[in-house]
N, C-alpha and C positions, 0 to 999 in steps of 0.2 A: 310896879305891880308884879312882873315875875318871880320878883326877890320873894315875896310876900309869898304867893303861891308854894315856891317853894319848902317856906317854912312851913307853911300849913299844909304840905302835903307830907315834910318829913315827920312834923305831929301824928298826920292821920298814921302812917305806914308807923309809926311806933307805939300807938294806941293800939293799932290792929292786934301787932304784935304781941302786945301785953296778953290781950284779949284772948288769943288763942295760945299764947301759954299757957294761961289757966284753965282757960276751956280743955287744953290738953292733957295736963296733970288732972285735973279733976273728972274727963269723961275717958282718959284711957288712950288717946289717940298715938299714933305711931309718931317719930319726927317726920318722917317719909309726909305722912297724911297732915302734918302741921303745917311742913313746907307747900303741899298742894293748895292748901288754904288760902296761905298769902300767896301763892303767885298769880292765884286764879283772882286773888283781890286786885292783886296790881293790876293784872290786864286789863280789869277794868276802872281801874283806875285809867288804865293809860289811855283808853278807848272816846274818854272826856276830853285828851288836846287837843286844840285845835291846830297846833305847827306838827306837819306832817315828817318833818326831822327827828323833833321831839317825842313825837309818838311813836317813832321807827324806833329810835333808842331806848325809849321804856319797856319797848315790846321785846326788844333785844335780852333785857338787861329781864324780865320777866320769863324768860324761856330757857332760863339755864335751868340744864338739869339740879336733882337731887342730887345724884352723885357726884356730877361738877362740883356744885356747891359746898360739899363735903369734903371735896378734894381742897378746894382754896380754905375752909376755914383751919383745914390742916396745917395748913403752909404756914398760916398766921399764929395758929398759935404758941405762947412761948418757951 
């Protein structure tokens, strides 16, 4: 069953995704305000587990800045 979860939450979190890509090109929105979007999704998203580890780490993993963010996807790309 968590496998499952899983999947179906890396769907949801890439559906989201989609969603406010286009929400974003189309209503003008900043990256800045794109990325507030999903992070404010995820937290609640994360606010649904019930293993209190798992929740600690999505909340983690939810809290990184804009600019962090910006700084890693630097790093990566090639």
């Amino acid at each position: 069953m968590p496998v499952v979860f899983k999947k179906e939450f890396r769907l949801k979190v890439f559906i989201l995704f989609a969603s406010l890509a286009l929400a974003g090109l189309l209503g003008g929105c900043s990256s800045e305000q794109f990325y507030a979007s999903g992070q404010n999704w995820q937290r609640n998203e994360c606010n649904k587990l019930l293993d209190a580890q798992e929740r600690g780490r999505c909340m983690k993993s939810a809290s990184t800045s804009y600019e962090t963010y910006r700084q890693q996807a630097e790093r990566v790309k090639p």
